[in-house]
PARO-885878 format. One record per residue: x, y, z of N, C-alpha, C, CB in turn. Coordinates in pm, whole numbers, padded with zeros to 5 digits, always signed. Glycine has a CB too. Example, Ala and Ser with C-alpha at 12.3 -4.5 7.8 and 13.67 -1.06 7.14 Angstrom:
2
+01319-00569+00780+01230-00450+00780+01320-00330+00780+01131-00447+00905;+01285-00225+00708+01367-00106+00714+01290+00003+00787+01408-00060+00572;
//
This chain:
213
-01764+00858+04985-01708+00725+04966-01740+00672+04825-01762+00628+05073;-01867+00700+04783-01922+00666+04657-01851+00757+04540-02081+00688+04663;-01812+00807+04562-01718+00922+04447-01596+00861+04443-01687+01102+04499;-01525+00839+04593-01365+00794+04580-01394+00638+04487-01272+00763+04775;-01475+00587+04509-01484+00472+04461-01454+00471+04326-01597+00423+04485;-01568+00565+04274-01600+00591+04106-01490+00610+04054-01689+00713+04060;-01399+00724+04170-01267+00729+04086-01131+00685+04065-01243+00806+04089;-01172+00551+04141-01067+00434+04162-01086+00372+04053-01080+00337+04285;-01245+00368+04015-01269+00273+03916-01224+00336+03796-01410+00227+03908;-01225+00438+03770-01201+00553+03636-01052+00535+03606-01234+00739+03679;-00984+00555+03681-00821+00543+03680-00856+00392+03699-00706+00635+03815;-00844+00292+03688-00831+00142+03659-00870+00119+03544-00901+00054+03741;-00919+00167+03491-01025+00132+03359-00923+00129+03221-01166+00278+03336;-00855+00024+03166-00793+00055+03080-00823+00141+02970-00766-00028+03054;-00705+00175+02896-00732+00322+02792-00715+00255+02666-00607+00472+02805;-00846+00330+02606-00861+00244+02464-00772+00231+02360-00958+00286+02395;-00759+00157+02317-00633+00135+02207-00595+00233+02106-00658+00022+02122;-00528+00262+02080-00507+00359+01978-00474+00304+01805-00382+00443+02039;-00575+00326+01742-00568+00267+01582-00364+00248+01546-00669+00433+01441;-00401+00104+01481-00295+00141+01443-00268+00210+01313-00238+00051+01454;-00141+00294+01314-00128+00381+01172-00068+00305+01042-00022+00511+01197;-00133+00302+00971-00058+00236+00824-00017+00344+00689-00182+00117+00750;+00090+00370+00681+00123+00479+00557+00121+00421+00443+00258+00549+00558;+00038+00463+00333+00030+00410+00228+00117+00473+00149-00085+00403+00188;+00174+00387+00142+00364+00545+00061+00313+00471-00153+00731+00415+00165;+00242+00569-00191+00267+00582-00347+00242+00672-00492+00225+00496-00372;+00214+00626-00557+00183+00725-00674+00047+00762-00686+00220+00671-00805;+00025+00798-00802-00135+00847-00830-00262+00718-00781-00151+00876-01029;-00228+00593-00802-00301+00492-00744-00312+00467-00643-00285+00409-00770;-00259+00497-00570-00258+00534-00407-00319+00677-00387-00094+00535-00339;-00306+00777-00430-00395+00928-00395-00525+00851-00438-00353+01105-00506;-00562+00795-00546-00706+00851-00570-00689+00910-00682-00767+00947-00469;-00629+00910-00753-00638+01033-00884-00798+01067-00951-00535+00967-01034;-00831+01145-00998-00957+01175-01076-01081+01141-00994-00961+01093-01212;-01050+01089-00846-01171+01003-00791-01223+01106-00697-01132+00848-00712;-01301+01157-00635-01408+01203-00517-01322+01120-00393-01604+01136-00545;-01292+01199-00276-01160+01151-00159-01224+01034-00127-01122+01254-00002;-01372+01011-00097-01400+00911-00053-01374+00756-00147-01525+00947-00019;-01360+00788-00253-01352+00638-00359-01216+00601-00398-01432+00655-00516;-01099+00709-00352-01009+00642-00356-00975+00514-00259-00934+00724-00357;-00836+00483-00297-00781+00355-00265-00795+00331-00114-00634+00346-00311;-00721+00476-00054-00699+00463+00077-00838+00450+00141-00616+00577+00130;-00922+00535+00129-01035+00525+00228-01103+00405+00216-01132+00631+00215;-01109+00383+00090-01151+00197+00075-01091+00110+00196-01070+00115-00086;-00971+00112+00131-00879-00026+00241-00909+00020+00364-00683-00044+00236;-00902+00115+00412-00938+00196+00601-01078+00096+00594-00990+00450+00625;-01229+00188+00514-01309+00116+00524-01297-00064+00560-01357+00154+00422;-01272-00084+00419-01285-00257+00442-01194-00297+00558-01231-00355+00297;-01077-00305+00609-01018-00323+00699-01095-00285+00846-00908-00264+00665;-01118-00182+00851-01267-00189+00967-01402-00223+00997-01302-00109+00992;-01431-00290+00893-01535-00385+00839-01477-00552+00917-01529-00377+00633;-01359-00571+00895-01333-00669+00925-01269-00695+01095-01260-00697+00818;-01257-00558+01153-01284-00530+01300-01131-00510+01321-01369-00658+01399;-01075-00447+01294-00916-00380+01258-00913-00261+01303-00870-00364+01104;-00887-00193+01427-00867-00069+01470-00761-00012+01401-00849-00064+01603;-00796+00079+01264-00649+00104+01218-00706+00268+01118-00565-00071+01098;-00581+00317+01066-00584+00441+01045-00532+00452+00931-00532+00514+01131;-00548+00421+00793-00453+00422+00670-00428+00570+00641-00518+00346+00535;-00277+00623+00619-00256+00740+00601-00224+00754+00452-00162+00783+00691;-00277+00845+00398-00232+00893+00230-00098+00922+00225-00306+01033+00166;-00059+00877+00160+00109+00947+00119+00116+00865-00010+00273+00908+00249;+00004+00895-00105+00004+00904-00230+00066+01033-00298-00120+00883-00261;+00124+01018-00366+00144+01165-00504+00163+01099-00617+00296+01285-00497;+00078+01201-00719+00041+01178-00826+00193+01188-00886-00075+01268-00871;+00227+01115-00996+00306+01119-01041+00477+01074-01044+00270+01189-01039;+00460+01049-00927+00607+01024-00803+00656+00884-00886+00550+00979-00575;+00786+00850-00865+00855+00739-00924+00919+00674-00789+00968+00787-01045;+00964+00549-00786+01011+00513-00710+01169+00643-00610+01032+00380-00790;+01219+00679-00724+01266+00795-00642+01208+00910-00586+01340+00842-00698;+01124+00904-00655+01034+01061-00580+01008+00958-00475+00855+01163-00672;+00976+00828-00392+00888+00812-00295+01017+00808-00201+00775+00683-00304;+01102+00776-00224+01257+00766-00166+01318+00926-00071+01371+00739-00333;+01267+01005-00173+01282+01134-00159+01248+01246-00073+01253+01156-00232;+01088+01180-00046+01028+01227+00068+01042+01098+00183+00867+01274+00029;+01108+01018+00163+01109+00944+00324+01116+01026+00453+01238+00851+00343;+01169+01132+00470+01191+01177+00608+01063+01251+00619+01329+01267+00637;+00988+01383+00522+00866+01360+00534+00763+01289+00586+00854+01357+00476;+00773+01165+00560+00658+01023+00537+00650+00998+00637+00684+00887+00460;+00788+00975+00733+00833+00950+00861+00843+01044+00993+00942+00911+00837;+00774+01135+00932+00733+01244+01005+00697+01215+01111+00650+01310+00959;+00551+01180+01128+00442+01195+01196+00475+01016+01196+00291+01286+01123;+00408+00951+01357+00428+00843+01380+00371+00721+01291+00398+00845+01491;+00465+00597+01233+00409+00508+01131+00441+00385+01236+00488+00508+00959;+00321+00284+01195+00363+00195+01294+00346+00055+01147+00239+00195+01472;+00330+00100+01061+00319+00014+00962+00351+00097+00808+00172-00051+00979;+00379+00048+00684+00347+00088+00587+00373-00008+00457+00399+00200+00591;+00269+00058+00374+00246-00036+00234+00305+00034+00135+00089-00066+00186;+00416-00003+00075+00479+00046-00031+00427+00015-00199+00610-00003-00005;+00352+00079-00261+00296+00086-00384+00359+00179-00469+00168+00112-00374;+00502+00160-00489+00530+00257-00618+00605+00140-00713+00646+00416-00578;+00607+00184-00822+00670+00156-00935+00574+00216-01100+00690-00016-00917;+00474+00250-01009+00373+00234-01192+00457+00334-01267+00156+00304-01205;+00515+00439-01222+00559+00581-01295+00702+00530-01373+00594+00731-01163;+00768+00418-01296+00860+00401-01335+00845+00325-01496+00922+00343-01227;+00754+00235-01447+00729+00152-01582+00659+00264-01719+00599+00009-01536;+00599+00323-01687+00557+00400-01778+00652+00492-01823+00453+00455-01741;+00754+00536-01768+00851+00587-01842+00917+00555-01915+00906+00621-01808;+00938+00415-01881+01046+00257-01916+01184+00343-01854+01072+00189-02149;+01196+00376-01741+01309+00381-01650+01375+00248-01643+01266+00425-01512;+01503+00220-01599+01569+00091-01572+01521+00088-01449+01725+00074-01585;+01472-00067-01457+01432-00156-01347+01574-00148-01289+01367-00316-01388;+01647-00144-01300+01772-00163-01172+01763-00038-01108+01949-00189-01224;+01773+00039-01176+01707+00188-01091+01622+00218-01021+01670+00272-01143;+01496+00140-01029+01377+00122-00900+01407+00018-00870+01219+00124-00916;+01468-00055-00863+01492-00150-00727+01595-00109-00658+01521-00299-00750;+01698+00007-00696+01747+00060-00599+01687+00163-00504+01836+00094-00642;+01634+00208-00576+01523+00318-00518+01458+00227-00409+01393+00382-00645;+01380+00087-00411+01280+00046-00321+01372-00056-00276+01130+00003-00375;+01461-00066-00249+01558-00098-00166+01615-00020-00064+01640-00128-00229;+01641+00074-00129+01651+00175+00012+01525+00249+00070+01752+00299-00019;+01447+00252+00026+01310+00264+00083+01260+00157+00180+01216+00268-00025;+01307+00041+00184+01268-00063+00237+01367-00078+00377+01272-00176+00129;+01508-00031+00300+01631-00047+00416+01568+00028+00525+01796+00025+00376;+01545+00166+00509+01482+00278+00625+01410+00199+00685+01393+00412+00581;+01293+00159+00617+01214+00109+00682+01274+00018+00793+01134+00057+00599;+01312-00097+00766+01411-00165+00813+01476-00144+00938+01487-00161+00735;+01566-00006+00906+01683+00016+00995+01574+00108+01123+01839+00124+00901;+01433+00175+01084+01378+00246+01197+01225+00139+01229+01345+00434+01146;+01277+00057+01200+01191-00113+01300+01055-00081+01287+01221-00143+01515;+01029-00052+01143+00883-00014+01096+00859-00126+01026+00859+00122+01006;+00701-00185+01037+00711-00332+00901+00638-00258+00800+00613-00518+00936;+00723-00314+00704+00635-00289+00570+00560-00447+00474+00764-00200+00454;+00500-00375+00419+00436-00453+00276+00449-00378+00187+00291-00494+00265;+00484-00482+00057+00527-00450-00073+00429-00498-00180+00661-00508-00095;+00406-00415-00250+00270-00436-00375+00359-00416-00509+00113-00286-00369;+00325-00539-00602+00458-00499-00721+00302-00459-00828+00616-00690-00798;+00351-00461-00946+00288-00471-01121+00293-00483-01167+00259-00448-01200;+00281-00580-01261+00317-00640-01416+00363-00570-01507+00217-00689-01487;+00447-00591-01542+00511-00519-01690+00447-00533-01768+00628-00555-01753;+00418-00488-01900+00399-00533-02045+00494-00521-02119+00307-00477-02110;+00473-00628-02191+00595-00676-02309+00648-00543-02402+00518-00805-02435;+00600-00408-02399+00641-00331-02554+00740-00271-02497+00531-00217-02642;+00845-00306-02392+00944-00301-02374+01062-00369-02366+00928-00269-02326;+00988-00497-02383+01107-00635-02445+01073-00720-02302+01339-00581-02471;+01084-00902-02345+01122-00936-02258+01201-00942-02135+01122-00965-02289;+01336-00891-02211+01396-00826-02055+01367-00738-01966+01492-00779-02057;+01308-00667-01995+01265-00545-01914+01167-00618-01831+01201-00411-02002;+01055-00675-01897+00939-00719-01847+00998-00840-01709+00841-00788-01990;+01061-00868-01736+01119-00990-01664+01215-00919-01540+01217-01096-01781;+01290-00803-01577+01354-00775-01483+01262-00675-01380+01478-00724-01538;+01184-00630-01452+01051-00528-01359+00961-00614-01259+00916-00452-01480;+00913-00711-01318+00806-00777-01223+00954-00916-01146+00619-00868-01353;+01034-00935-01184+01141-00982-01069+01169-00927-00940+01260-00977-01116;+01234-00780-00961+01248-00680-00871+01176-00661-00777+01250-00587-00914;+01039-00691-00770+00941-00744-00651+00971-00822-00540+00850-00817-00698;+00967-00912-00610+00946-01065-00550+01156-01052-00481+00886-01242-00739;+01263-01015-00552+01364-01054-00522+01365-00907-00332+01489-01044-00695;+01306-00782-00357+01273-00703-00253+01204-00765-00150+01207-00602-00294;+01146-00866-00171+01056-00910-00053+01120-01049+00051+00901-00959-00131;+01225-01069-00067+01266-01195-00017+01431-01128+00053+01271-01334-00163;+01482-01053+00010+01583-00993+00069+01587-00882+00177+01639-00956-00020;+01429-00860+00156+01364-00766+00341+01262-00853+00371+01272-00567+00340;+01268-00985+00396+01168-01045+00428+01084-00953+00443+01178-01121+00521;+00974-00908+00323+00831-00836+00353+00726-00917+00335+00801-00717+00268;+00643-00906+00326+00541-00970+00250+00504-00922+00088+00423-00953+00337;+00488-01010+00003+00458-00883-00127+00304-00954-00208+00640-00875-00285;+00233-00869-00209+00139-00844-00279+00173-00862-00455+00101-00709-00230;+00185-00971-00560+00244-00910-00620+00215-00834-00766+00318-00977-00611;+00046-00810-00745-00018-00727-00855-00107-00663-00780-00082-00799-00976;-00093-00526-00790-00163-00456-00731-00292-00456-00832-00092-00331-00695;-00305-00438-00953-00404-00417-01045-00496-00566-01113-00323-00335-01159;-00417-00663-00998-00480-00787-01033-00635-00789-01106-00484-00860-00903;-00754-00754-01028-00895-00805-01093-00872-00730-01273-01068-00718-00978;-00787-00626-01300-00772-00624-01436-00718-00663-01499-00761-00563-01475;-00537-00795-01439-00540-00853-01476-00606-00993-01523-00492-00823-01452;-00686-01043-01433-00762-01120-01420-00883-01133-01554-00801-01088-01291;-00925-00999-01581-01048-01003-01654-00956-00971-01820-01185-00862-01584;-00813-00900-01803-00769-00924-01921-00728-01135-01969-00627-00808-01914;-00693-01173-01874-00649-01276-01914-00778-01392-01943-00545-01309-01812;-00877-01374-01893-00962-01372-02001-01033-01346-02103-00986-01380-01996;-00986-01233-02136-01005-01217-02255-01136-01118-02268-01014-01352-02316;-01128-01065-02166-01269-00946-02164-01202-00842-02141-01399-00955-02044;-01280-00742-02141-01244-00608-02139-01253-00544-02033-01301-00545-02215;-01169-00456-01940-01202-00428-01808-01233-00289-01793-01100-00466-01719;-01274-00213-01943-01308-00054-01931-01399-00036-01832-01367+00013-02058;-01479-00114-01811-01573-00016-01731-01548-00081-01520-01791-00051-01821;-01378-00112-01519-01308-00056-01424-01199+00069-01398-01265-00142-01399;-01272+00147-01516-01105+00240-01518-01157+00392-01538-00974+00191-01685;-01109+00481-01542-01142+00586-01584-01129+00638-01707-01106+00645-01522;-01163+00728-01742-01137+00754-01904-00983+00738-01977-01180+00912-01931;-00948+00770-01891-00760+00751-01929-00682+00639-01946-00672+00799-01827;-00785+00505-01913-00756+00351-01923-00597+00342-01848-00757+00290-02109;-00585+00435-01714-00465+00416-01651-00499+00395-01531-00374+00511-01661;-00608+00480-01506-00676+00502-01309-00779+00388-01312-00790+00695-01253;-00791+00341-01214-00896+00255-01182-01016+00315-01147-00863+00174-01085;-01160+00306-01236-01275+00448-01150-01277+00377-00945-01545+00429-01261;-01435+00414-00924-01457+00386-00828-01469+00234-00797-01545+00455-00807;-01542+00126-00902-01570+00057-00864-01461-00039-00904-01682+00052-00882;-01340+00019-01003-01207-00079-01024-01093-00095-00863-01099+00014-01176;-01147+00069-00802-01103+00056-00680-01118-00042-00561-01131+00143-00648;-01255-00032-00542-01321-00185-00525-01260-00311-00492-01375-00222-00637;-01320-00355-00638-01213-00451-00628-01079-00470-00602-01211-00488-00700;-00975-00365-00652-00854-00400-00589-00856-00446-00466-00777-00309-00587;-00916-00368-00367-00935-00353-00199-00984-00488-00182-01053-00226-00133;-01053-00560-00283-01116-00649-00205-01023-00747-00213-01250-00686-00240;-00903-00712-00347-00758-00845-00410-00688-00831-00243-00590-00762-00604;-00653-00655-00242-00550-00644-00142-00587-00685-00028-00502-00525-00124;-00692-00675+00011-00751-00630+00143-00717-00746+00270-00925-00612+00118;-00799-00837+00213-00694-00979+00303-00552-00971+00353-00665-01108+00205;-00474-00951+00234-00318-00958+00272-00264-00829+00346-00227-00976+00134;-00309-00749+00371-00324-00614+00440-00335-00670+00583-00460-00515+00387;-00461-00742+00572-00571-00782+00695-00406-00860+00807-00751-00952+00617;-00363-00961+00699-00272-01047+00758-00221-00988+00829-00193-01106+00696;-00154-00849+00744-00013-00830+00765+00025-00707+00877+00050-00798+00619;-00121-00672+00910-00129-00582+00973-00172-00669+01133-00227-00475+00895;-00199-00757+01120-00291-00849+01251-00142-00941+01290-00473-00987+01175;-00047-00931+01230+00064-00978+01237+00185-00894+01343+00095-00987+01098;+00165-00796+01310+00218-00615+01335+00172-00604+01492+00109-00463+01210;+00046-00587+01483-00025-00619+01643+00006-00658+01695-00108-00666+01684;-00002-00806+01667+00010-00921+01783+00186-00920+01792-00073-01106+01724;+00279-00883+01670+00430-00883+01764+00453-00785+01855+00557-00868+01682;+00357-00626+01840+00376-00545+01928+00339-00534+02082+00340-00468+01875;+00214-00686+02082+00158-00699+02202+00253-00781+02291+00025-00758+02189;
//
């Protein structure tokens, strides 16, 4: 009797939640470039996000190098394996090429549509231009953000590299957040990002939950 019991109670016992999955779809700032696996971006945000009591699973789908079309490119890839969320971080490759901004916002427009059309939520992380490509450019690059977020209602993040903007706009120097290449963020520029992003993540993911509950 004491057994049938136990195993009435065993089968009643709800089954523990399963993390939710977040795909981090981007370029080298998203892998981790030059960093030890643990100090990149992703394992940070996983970390801090479970720090803050977030059952969740951030998946890499960083590549080094990738442009807003390379991330476009592998969508069916990405979408592989089950996503119940994802954070879209590309554009840096684009700007560094000085590609036309109308060209990555078509690119993360239809990156966003998928998303969209297979009832996945995303978040969008943009990046500041710099001027040695002309005001227009600069203006039409960091636009292209903000106009993606408002035409897929996402949420957008809209500097991913904020604490270096931050410490440039005052007027200090932020080398000793970066790696030798003054492009990667080291370990502890990583850091901080996580700690810029990490909140709006927190939101947007506690948002995700509670519509799925």
């Amino acid at each position: 009797m004491l057994a049938l019991t136990i195993s009435f109670g065993l089968a009643a016992a709800p089954a523990a939640a399963e993390p939710i999955r977040l795909v981090a779809l981007g370029d080298s700032l998203t892998q981790g470039y030059g960093l030890p696996e643990e100090d990149g971006f992703v394992p940070q945000l996983e970390a801090w996000l479970r720090d803050q009591g977030l059952e969740v699973e951030v998946i890499n789908a960083g590549v080094s190098g990738d442009t807003t079309a390379g991330g476009l490119s592998r969508m069916d890839w990405t979408l592989a394996e089950p996503v119940d969320a994802m954070l879209v971080t590309l554009g840096g490759n684009d700007l560094l090429r000085g590609l036309s901004p109308n060209a990555s916002k078509e690119n993360l427009d239809a990156i966003l549509t998928r998303l969209g059309q297979e009832d996945i939520p995303a978040m969008l992380a943009g990046l500041p231009a710099p001027g040695n490509y002309g005001p227009e450019f600069q203006r039409a690059f960091e636009r292209m953000y903000i106009d993606l977020a408002g035409m897929h209602d996402v949420p957008l993040y809209p500097n991913f590299m904020q604490p270096m903007t931050d410490k440039a706009d005052e007027g200090v120097s932020f080398n000793d957040l970066m790696q030798d290449d003054h492009i990667h963020p080291n370990a502890k520029g990583v850091a901080l990002i996580v700690e810029g992003i990490g909140p709006h993540v927190l939101e947007f993911l506690t948002s995700v939950t509670e519509g799925a509950s």
